[in-house]
Biopython code that builds the backbone (N, CA, C, O; Angstrom):
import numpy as np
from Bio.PDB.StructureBuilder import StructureBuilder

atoms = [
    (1, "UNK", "N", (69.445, -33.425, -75.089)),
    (1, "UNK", "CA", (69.771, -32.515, -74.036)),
    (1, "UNK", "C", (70.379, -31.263, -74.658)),
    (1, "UNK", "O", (71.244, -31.282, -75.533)),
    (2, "UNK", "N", (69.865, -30.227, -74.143)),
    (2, "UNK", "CA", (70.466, -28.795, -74.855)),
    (2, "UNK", "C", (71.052, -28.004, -74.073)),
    (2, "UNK", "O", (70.440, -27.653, -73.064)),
    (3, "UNK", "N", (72.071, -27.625, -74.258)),
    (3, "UNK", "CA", (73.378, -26.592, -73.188)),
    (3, "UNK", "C", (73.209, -25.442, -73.535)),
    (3, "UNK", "O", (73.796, -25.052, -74.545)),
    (4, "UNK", "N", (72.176, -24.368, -72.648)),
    (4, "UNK", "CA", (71.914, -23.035, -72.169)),
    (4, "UNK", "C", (73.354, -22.145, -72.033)),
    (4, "UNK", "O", (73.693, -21.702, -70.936)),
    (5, "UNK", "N", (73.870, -22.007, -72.806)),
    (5, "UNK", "CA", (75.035, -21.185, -72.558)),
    (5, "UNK", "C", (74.926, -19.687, -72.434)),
    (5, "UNK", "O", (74.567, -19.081, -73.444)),
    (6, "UNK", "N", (75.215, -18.921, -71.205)),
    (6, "UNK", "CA", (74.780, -17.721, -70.786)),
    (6, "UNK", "C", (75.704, -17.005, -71.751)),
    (6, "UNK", "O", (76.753, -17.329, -72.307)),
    (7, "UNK", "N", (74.826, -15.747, -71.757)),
    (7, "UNK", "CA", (75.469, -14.643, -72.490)),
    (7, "UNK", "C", (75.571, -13.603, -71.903)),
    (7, "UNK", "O", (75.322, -13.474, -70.704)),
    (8, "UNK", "N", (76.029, -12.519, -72.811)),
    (8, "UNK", "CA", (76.350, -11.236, -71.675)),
    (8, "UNK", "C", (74.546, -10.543, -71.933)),
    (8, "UNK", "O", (73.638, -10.921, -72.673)),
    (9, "UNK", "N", (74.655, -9.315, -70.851)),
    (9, "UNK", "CA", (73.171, -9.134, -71.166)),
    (9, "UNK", "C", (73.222, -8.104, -72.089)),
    (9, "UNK", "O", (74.179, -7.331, -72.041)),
    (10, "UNK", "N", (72.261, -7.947, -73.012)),
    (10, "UNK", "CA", (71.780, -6.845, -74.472)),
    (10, "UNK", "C", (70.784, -6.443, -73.679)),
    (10, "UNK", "O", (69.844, -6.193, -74.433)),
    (11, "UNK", "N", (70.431, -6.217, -72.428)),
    (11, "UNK", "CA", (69.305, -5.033, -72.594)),
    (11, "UNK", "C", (69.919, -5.001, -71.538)),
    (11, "UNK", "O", (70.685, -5.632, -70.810)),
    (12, "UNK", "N", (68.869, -3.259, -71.763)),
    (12, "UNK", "CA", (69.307, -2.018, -70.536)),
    (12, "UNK", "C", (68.329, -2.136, -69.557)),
    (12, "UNK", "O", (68.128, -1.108, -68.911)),
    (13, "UNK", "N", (67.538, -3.305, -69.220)),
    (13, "UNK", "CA", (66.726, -2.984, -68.027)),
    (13, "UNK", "C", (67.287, -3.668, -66.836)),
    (13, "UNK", "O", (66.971, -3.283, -65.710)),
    (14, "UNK", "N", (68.226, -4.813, -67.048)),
    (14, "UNK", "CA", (69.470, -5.024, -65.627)),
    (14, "UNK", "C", (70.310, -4.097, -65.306)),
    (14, "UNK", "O", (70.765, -3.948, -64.171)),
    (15, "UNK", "N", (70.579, -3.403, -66.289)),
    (15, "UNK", "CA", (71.827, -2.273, -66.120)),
    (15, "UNK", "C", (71.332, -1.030, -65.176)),
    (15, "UNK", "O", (71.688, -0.441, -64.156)),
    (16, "UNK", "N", (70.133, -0.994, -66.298)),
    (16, "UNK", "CA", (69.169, 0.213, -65.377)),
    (16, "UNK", "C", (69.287, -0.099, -63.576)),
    (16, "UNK", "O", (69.652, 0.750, -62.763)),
    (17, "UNK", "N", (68.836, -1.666, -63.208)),
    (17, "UNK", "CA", (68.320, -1.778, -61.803)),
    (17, "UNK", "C", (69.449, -1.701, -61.326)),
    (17, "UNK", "O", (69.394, -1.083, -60.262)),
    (18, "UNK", "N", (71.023, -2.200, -61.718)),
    (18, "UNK", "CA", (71.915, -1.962, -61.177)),
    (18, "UNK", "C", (71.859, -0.991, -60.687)),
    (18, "UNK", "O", (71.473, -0.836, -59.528)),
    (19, "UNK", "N", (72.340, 0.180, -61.675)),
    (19, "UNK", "CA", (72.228, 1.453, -61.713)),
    (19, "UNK", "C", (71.960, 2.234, -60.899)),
    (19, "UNK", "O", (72.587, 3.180, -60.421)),
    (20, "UNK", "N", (70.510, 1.632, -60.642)),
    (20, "UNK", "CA", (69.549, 2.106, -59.703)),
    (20, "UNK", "C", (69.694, 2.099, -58.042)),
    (20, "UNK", "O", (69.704, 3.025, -57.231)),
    (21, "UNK", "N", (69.811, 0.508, -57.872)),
    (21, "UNK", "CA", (70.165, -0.126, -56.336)),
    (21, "UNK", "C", (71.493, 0.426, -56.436)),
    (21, "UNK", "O", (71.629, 0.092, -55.259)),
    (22, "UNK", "N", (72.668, 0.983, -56.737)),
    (22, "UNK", "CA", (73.909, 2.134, -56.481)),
    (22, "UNK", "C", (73.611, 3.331, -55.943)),
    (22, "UNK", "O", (74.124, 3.861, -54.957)),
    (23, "UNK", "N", (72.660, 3.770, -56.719)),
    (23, "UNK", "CA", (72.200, 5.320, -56.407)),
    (23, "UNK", "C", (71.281, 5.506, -54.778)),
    (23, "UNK", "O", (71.174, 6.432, -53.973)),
    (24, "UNK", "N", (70.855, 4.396, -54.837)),
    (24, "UNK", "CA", (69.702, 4.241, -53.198)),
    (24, "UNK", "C", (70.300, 3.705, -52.201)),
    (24, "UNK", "O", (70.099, 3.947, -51.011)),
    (25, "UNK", "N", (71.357, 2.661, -52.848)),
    (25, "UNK", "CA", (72.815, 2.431, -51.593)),
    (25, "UNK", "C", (73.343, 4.152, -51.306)),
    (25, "UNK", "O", (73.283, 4.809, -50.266)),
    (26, "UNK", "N", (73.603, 4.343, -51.988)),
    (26, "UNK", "CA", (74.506, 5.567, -51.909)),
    (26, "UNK", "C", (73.665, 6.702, -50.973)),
    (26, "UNK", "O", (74.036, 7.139, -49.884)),
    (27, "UNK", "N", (72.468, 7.044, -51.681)),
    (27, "UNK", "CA", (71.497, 7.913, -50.703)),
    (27, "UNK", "C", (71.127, 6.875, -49.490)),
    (27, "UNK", "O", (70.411, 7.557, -48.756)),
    (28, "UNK", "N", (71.206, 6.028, -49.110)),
    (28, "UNK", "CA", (70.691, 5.503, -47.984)),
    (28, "UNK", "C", (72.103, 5.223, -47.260)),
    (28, "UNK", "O", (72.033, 4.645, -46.175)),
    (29, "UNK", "N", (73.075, 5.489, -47.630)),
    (29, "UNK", "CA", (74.310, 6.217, -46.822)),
    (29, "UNK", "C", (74.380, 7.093, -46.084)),
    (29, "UNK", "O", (74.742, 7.152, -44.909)),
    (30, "UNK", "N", (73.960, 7.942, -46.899)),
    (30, "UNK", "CA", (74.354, 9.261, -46.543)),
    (30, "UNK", "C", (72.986, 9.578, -45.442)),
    (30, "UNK", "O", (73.210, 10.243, -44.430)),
    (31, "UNK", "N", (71.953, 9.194, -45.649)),
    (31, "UNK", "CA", (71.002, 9.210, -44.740)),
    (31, "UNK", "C", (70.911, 8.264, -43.009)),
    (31, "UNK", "O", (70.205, 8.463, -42.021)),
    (32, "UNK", "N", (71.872, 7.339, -43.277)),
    (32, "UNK", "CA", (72.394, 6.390, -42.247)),
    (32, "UNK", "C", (73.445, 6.714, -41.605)),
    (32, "UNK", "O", (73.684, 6.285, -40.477)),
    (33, "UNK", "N", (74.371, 7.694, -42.390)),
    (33, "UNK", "CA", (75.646, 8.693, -41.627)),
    (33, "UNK", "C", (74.964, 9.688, -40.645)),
    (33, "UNK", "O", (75.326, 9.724, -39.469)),
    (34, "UNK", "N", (74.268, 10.261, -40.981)),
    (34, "UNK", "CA", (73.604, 10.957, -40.244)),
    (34, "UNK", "C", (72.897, 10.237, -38.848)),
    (34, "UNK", "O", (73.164, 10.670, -37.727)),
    (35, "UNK", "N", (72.165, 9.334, -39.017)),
    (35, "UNK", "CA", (71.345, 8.893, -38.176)),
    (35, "UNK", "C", (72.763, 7.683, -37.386)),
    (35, "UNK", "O", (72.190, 7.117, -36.455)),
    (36, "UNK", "N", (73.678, 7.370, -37.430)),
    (36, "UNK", "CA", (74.047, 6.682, -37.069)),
    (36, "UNK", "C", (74.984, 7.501, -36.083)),
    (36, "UNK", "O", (75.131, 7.064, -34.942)),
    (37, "UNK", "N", (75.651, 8.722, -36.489)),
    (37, "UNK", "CA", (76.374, 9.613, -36.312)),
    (37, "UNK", "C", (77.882, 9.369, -35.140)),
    (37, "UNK", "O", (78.390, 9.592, -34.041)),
    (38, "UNK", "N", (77.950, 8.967, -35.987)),
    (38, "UNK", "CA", (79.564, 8.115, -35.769)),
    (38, "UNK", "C", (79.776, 7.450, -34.617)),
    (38, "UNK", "O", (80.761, 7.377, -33.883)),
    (39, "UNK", "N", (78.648, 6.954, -34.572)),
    (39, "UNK", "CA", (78.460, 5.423, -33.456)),
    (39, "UNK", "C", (79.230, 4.138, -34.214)),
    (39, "UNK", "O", (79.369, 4.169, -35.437)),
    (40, "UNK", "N", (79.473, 3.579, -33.823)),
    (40, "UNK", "CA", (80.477, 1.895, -33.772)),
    (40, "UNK", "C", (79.812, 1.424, -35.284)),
    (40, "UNK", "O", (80.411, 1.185, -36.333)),
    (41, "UNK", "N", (78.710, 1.392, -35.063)),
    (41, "UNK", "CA", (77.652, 0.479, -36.356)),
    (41, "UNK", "C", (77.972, 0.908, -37.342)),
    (41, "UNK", "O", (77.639, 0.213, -38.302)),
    (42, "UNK", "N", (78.778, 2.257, -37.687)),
    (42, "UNK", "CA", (78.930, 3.062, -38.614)),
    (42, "UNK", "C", (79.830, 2.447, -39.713)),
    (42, "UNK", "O", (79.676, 2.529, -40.932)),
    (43, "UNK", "N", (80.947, 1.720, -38.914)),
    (43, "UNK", "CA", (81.283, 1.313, -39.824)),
    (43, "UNK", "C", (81.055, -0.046, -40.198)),
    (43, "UNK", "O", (81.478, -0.261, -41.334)),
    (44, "UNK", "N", (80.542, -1.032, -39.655)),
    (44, "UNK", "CA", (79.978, -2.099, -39.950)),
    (44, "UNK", "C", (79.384, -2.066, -41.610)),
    (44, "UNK", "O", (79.614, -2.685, -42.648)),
    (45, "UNK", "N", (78.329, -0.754, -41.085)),
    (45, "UNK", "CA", (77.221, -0.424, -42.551)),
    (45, "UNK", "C", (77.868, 0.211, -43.604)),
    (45, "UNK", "O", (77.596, -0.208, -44.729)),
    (46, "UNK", "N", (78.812, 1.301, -43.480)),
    (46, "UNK", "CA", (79.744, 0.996, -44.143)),
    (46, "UNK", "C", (80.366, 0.044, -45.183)),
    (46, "UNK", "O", (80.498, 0.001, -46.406)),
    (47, "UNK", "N", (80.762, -0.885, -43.831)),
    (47, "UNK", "CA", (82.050, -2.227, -45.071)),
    (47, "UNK", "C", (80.988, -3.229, -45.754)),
    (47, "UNK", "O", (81.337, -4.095, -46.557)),
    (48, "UNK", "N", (79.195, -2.947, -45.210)),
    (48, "UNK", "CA", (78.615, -3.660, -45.492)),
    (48, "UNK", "C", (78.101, -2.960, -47.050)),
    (48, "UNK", "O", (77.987, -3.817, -47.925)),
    (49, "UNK", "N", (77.805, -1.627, -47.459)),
    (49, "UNK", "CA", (77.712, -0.876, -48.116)),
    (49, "UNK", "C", (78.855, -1.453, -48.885)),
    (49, "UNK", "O", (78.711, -2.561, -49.403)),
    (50, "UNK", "N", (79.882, -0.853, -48.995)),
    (50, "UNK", "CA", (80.708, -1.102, -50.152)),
    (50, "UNK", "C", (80.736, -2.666, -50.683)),
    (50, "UNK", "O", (80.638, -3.026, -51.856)),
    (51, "UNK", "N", (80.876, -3.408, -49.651)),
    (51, "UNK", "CA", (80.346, -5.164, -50.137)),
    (51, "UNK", "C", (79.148, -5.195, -51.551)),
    (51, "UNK", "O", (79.168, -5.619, -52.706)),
    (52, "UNK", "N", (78.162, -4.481, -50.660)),
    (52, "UNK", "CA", (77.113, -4.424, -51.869)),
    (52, "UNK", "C", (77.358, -4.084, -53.027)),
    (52, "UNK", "O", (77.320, -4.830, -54.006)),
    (53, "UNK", "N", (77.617, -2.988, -53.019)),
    (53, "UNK", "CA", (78.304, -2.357, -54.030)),
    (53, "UNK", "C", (78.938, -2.925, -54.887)),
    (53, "UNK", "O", (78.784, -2.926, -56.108)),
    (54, "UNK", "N", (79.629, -3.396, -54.289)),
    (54, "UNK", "CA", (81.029, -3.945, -54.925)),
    (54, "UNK", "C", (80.443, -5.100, -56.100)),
    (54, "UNK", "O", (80.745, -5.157, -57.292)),
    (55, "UNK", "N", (79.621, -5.874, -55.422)),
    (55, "UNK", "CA", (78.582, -7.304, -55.470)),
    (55, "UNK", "C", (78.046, -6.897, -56.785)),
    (55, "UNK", "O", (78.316, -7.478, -57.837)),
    (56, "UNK", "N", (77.031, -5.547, -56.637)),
    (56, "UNK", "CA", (76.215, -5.093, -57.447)),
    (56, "UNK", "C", (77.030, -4.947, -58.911)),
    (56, "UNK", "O", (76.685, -5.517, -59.946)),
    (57, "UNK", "N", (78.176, -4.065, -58.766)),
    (57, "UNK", "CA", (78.711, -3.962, -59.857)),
    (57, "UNK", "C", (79.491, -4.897, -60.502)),
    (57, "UNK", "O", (79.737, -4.620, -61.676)),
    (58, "UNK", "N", (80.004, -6.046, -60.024)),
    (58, "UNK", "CA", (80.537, -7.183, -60.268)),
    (58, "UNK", "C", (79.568, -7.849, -61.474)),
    (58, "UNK", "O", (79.810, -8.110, -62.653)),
    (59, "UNK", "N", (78.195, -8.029, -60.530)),
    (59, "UNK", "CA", (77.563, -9.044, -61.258)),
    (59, "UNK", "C", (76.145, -8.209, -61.931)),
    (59, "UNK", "O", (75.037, -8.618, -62.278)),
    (60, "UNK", "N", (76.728, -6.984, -61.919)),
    (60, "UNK", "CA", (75.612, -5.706, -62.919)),
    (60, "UNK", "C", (76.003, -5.822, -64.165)),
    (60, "UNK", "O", (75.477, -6.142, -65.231)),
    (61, "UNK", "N", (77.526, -5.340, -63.631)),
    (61, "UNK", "CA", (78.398, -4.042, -65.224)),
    (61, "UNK", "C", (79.423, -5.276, -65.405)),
    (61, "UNK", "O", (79.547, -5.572, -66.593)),
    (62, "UNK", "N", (80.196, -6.078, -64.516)),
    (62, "UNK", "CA", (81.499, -7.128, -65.046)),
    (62, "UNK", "C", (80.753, -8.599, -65.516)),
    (62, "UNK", "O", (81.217, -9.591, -66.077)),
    (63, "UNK", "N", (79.454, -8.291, -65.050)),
    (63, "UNK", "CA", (79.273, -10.193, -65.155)),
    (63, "UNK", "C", (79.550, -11.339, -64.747)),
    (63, "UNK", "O", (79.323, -12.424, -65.283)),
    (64, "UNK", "N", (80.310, -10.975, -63.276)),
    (64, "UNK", "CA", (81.531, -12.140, -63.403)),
    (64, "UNK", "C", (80.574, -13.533, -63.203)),
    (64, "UNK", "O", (81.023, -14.550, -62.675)),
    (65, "UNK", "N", (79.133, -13.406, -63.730)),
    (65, "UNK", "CA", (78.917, -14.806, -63.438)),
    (65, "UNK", "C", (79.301, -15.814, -64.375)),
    (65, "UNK", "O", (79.315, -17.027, -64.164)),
    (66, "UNK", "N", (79.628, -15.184, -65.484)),
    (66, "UNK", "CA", (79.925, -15.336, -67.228)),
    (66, "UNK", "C", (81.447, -15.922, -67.043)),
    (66, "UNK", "O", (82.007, -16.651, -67.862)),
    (67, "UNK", "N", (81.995, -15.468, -65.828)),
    (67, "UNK", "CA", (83.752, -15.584, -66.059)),
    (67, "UNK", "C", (84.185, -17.296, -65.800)),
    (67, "UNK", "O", (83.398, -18.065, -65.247)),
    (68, "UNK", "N", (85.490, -17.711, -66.272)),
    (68, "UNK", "CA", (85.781, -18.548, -65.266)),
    (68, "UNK", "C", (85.581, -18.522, -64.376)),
    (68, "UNK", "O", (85.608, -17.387, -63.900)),
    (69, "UNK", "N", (85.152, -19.899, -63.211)),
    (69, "UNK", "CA", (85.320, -19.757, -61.790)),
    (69, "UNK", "C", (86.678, -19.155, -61.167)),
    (69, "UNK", "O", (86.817, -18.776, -60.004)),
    (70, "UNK", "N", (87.568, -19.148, -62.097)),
    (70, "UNK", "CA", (88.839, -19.204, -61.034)),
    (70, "UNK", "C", (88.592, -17.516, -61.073)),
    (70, "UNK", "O", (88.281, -16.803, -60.119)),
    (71, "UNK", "N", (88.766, -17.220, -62.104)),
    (71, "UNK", "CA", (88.104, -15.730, -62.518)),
    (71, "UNK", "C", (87.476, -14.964, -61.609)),
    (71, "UNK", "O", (87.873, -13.919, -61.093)),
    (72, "UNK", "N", (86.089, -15.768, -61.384)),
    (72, "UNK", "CA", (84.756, -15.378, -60.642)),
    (72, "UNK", "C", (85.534, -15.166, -59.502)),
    (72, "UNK", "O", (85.575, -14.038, -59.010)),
    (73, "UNK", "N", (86.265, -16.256, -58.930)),
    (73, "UNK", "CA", (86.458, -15.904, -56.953)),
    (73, "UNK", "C", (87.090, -14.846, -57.220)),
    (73, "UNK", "O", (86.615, -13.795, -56.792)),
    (74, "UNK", "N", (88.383, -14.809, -58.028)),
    (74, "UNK", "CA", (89.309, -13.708, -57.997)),
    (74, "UNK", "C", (88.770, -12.602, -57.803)),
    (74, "UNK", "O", (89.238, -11.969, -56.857)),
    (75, "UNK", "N", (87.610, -11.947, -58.594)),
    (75, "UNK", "CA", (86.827, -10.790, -58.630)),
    (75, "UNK", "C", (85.809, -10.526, -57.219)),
    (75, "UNK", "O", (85.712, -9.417, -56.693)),
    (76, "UNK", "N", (85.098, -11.731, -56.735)),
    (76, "UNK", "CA", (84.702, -12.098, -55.549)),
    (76, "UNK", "C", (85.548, -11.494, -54.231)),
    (76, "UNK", "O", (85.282, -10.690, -53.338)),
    (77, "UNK", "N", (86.761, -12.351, -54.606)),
    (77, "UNK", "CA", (87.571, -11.959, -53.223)),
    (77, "UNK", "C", (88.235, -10.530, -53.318)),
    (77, "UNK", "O", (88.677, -10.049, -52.275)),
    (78, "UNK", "N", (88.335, -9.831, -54.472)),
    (78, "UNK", "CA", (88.470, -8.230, -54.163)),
    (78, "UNK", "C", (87.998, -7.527, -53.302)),
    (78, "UNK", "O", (88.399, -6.949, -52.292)),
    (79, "UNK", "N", (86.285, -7.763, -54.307)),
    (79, "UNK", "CA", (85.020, -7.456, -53.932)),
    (79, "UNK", "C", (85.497, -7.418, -52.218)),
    (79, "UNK", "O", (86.168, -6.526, -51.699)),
    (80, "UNK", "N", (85.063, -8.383, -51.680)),
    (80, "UNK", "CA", (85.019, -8.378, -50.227)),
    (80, "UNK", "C", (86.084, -8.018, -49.781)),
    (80, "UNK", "O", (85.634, -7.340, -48.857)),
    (81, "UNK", "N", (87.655, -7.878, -49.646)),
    (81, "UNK", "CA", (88.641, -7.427, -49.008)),
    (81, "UNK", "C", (88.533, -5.925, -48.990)),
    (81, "UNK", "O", (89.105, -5.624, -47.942)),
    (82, "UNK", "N", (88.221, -5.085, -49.422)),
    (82, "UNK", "CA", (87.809, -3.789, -48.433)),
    (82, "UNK", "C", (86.908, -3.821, -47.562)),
    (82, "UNK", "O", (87.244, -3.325, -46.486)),
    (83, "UNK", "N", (85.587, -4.338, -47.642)),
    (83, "UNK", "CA", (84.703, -4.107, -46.699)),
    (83, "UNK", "C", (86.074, -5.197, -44.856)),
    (83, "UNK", "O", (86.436, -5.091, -43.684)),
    (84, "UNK", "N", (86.148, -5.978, -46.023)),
    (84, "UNK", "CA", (86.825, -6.296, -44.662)),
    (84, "UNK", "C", (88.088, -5.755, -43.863)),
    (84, "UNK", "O", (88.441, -5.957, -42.701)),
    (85, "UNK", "N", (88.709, -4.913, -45.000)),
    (85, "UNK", "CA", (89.809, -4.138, -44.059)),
    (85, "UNK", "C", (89.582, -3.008, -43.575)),
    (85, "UNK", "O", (90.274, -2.431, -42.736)),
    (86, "UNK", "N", (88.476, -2.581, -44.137)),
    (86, "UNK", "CA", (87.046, -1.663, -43.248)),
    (86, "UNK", "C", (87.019, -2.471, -41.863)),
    (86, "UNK", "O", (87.669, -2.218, -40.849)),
    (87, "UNK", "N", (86.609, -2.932, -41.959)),
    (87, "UNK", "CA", (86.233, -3.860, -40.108)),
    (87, "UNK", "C", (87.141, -3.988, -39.439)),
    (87, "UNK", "O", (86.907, -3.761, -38.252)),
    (88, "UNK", "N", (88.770, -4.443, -39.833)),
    (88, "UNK", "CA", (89.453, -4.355, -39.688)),
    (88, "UNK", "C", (90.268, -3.516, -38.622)),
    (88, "UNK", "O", (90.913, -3.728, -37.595)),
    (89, "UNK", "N", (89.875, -2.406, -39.450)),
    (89, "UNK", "CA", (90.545, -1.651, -39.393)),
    (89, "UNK", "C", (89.599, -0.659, -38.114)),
    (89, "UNK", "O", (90.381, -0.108, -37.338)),
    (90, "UNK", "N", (88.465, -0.442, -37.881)),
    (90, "UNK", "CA", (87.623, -0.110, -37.283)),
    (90, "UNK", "C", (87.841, -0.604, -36.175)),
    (90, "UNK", "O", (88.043, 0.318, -35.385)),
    (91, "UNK", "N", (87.947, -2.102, -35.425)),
    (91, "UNK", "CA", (87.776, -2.641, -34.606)),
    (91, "UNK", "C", (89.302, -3.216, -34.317)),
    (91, "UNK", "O", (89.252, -4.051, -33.415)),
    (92, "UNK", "N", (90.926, -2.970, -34.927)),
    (92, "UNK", "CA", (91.910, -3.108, -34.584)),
    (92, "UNK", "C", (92.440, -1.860, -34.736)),
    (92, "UNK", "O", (92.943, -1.533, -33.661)),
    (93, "UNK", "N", (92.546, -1.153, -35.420)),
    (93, "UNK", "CA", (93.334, 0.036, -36.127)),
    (93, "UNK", "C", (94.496, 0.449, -35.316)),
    (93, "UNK", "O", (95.346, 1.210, -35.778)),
    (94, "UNK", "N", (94.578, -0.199, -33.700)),
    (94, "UNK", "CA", (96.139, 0.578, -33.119)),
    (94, "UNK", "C", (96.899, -0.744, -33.681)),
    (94, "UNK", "O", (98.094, -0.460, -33.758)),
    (95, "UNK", "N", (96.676, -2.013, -34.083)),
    (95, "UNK", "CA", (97.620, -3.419, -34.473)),
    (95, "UNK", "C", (97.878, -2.759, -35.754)),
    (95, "UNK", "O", (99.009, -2.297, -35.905)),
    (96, "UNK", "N", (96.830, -2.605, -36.927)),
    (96, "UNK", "CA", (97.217, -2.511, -38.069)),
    (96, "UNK", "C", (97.809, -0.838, -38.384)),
    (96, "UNK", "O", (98.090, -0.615, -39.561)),
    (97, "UNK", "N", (97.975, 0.168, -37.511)),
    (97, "UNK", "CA", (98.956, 1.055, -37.375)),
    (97, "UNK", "C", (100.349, 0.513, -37.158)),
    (97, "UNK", "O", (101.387, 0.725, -37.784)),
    (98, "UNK", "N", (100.093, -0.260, -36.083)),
    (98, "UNK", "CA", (102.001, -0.674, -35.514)),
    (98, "UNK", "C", (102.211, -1.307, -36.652)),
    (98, "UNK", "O", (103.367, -1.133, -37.036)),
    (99, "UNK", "N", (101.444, -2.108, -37.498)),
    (99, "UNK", "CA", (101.696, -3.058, -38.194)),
    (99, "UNK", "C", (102.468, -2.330, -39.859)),
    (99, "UNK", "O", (103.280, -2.763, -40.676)),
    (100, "UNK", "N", (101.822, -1.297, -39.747)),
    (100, "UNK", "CA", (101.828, 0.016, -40.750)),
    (100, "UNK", "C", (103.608, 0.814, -40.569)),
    (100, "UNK", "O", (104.326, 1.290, -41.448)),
    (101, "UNK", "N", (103.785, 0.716, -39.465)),
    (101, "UNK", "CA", (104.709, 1.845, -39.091)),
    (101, "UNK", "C", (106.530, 1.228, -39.699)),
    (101, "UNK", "O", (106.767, 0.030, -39.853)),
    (102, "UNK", "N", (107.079, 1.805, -39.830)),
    (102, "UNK", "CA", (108.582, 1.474, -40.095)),
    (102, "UNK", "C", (109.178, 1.634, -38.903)),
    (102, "UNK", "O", (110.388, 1.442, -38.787)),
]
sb = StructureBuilder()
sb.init_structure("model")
sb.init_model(0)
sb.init_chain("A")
sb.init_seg("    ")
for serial, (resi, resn, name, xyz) in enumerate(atoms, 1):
    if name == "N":
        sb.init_residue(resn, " ", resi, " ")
    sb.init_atom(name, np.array(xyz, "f"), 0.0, 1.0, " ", f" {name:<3s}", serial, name[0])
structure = sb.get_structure()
């Protein structure tokens, strides 16, 4: 039996697609701001956008598939806590103001 032990990646053609799916998130933002034009969904796509993002570069440029698990969630659960205080914050924002205030 032989143990496949992952490595980090040596070529530039994952990095590239990363790279890539950032740049077409990003323009397909800015093309969805527009068309959405500050309707409710806006920010949904949004917190859903930066999720990706977040995702993309995690497991593009950090690797975290390479990391410890305990590692991995840690980086995981970053990842997702903006998109979610995006939503949050969208769909409570007078609680998490009072909640804000001194």
């Amino acid at each position: 039996m032989s143990t496949i032990e992952k490595q980090p990646i040596s070529r530039l053609a994952p990095l590239t697609f990363a790279w890539a799916g950032l740049v077409a998130l990003t323009l397909f933002s800015v093309v969805a701001g527009r068309w959405f034009d500050g309707g409710v969904w806006l920010q949904l796509f949004v917190a859903g956008t930066v999720w990706l993002k977040g995702v993309l570069v995690a497991r593009g440029f950090i690797e975290v598939e390479l990391a410890h698990p305990f590692i991995r969630r840690v980086v995981l659960a970053f990842v997702a806590f903006a998109p979610l205080a995006l939503i949050g914050i969208a769909f409570f924002g007078d609680q998490f103001a009072r909640w804000a205030t001194l």
